[in-house]
Structure formats: structure tokens, C-alpha cells
C-alpha positions in Angstrom: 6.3 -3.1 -5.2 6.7 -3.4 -1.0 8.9 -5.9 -0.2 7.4 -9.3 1.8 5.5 -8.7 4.7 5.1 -11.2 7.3 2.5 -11.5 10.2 2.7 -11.8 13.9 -0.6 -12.3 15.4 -2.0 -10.7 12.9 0.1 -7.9 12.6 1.8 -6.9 9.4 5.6 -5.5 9.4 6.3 -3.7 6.5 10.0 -3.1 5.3 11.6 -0.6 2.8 15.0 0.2 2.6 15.2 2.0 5.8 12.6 1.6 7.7 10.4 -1.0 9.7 7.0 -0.4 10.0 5.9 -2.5 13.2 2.1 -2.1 14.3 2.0 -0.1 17.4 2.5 -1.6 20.9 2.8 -0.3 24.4 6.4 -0.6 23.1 6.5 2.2 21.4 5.2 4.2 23.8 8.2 6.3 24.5 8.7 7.0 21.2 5.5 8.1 20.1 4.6 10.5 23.3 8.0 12.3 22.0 6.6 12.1 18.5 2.6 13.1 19.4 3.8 16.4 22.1 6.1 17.9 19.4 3.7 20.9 18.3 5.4 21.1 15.4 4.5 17.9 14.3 1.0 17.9 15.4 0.7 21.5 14.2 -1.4 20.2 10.8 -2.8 17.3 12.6 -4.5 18.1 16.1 -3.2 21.7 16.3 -1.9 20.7 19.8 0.4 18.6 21.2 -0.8 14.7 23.1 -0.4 14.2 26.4 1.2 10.7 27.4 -2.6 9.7 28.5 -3.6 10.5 25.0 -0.9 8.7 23.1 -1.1 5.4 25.8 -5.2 5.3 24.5 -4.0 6.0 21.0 -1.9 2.5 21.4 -5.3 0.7 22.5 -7.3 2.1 20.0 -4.8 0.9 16.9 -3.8 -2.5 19.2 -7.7 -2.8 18.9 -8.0 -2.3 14.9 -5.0 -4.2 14.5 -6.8 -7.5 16.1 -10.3 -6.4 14.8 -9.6 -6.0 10.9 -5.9 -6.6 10.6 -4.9 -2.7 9.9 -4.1 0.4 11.2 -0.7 2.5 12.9 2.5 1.4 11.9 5.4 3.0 14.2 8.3 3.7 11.7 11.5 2.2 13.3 15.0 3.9 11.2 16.6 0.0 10.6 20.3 1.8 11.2 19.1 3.2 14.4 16.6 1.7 15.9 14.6 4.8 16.7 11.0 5.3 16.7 11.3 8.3 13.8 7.3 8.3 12.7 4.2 7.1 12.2 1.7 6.2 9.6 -1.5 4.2 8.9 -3.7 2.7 6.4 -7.2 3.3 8.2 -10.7 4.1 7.2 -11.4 7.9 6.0 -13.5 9.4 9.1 -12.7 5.6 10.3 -16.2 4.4 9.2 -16.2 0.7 7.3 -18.3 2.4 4.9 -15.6 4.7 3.6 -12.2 4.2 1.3 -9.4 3.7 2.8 -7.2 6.7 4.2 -3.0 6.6 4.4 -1.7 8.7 6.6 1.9 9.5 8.2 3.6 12.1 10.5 7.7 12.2 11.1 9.9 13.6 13.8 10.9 16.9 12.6 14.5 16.0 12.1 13.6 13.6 10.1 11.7 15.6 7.7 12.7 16.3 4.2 14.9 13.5 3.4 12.3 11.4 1.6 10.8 9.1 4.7 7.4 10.0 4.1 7.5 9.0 0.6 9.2 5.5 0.7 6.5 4.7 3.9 3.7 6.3 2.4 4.6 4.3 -1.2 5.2 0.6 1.1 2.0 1.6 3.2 -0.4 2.2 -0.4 1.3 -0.8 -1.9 -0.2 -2.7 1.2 -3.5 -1.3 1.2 -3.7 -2.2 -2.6 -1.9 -5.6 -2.9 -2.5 -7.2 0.6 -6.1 -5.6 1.5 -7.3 -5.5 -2.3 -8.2 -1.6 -1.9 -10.5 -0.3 -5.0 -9.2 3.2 -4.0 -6.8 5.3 -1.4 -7.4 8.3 0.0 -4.7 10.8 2.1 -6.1 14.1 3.8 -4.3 17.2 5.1 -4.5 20.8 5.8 -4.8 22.9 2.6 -1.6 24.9 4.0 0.6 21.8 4.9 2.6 21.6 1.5 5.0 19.0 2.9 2.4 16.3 3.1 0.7 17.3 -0.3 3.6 16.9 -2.1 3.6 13.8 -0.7 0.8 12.2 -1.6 1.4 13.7 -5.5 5.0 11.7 -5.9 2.3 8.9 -5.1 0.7 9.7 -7.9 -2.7 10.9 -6.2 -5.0 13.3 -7.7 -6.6 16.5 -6.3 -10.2 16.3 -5.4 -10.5 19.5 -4.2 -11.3 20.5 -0.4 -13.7 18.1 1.5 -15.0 17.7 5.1 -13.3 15.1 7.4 -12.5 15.1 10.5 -14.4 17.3 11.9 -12.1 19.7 9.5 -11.9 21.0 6.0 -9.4 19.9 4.5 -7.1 18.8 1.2 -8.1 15.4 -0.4 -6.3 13.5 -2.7 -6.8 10.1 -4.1 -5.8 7.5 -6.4 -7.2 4.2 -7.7 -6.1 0.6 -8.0 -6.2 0.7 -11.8 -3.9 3.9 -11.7 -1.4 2.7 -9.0 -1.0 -0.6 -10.8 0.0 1.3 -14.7 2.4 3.5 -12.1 4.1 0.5 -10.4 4.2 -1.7 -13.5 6.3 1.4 -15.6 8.8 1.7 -13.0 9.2 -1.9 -12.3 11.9 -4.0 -14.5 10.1 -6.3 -16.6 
């Protein structure tokens, strides 16, 4: 289970043991142009790196969601450092209200394989299904991005198979209240 959330203006900061997921702000602008114009990071995302244009109209797109349905980008703050290490979102899939809900995430590369991802990704779905009463949870990535895949299986999604979003084909995995409930409720303490 995530631990307390607690709003400003709407705005839901998420904790886990290291991290703080604040909604985006012009704040965090710094942080996430270095994050968005790393290639490598955006290589399974966009395929190319953001501009700081880009990223500044990213901000006041998500600043707009946040106010509009009370969701969206978190930037992840490292609690020991204070640094802007990643980013990650609950959002629509193809962000159309008709659609599940989609979590997403995307890390500085130094930061990568030393279990971030996970302990967002598992705050961020605990969110989506305890706060915002999701029937289901979707994640998406490039078949070939094995990082993120693995991922979204420690969450205890399942495969679907190779769907078009995006604008892309790609990987789609999902899981379901019913089955993230039995997941949480055998590894928490009774």
C-alpha cells in the first residue's frame, strides 16, 4: 500500500521510501529539460531528445491536467538528494477520457537499474487504484525496451500482446483492480 498522500491545490505528492513524487511545476523545469534531451532516455519514448521549448509546454500541458482532473506527471525528487531523477504519470491511454488509465515512468540513466522504477511505478498504480478507484491500469512500451517490461511484470501486469497507441505499435500490459488488490493483500502483514 502507498503511503498518505496529501493535496496542495489539488495536487497529490506521493512518497515511498526514496522518493517524492511532486506534480510538475515550472520548478522542475531544469530538471526535466536535462531528463527529456538525454537520447538515451527518450530513445523508447520519442526517439529524440526535447528541446527546452518542448519540455516548458510539457509543464503546461500536465499543470493543466493536474487542475482539470486532478492527475497526471509526477517529477520524482531522490528524498536524500533532492534531485529531479525521473518522471512518471498516471494518465489516460492515447489521453482520451474514454480510455483506461495508463502509468508510465522514465529515469535519468544513472539512476537506472537500482529499482526506482518499480517502487514509483508500484506508489503511482496504488494511486490510480486506491485514490482514483481505477477498474484497470494499463503501461505501454516499445516491444524492444526490456527494462520497462520488466517493470510493469514485478507489478504484476499481464501481456496483452502488441497494440496501437501512440501513433506507435507497441507492448501492452495491464492489470485489474481485483488482481492488484489479492497482490497487495498477500504481501501486506495482516
Amino acid at each position: 500500500m502507498h503511503s498518505p498522500s496529501f493535496f496542495y491545490f489539488n495536487m497529490t505528492i506521493l512518497t515511498t521510501a526514496r522518493l517524492r513524487l511532486e506534480p510538475m511545476t515550472d520548478r522542475h523545469l531544469e530538471g526535466l529539460y536535462r531528463l527529456n534531451s538525454d537520447m538515451e532516455v527518450m530513445r523508447y519514448i520519442s526517439g529524440k531528445s526535447e528541446t527546452i521549448e518542448e519540455t516548458l509546454y510539457m509543464i503546461e500541458r500536465v499543470k493543466v491536467r493536474w487542475a482539470e482532473i486532478g492527475f497526471s506527471w509526477w517529477s520524482f525528487i531522490e528524498i536524500d538528494t533532492e534531485d529531479l531523477i525521473g518522471a512518471g504519470c498516471i494518465q489516460y491511454l492515447g489521453r482520451d477520457p474514454k480510455n483506461p488509465l495508463e502509468i508510465g515512468w522514465r529515469l535519468r540513466k544513472d539512476k537506472w537499474g537500482q529499482g526506482y522504477a518499480s517502487e514509483a511505478a508500484k506508489t503511482m498504480a496504488g494511486f490510480a487504484f486506491d485514490d482514483l478507484k481505477a477498474e484497470s491500469l494499463y503501461a505501454i512500451c516499445m516491444p524492444e525496451n526490456t527494462a520497462s517490461s520488466h517493470v510493469m511484470e514485478k507489478l504484476g501486469m499481464n501481456y496483452r500482446g502488441i497494440e496501437r497507441w501512440h501513433e506507435k505499435d507497441v507492448a501492452t500490459y495491464s492489470i485489474d483492480r481485483a488482481r492488484w488488490q489479492k497482490q497487495q493483500s498477500e504481501i501486506s502483514p495482516t
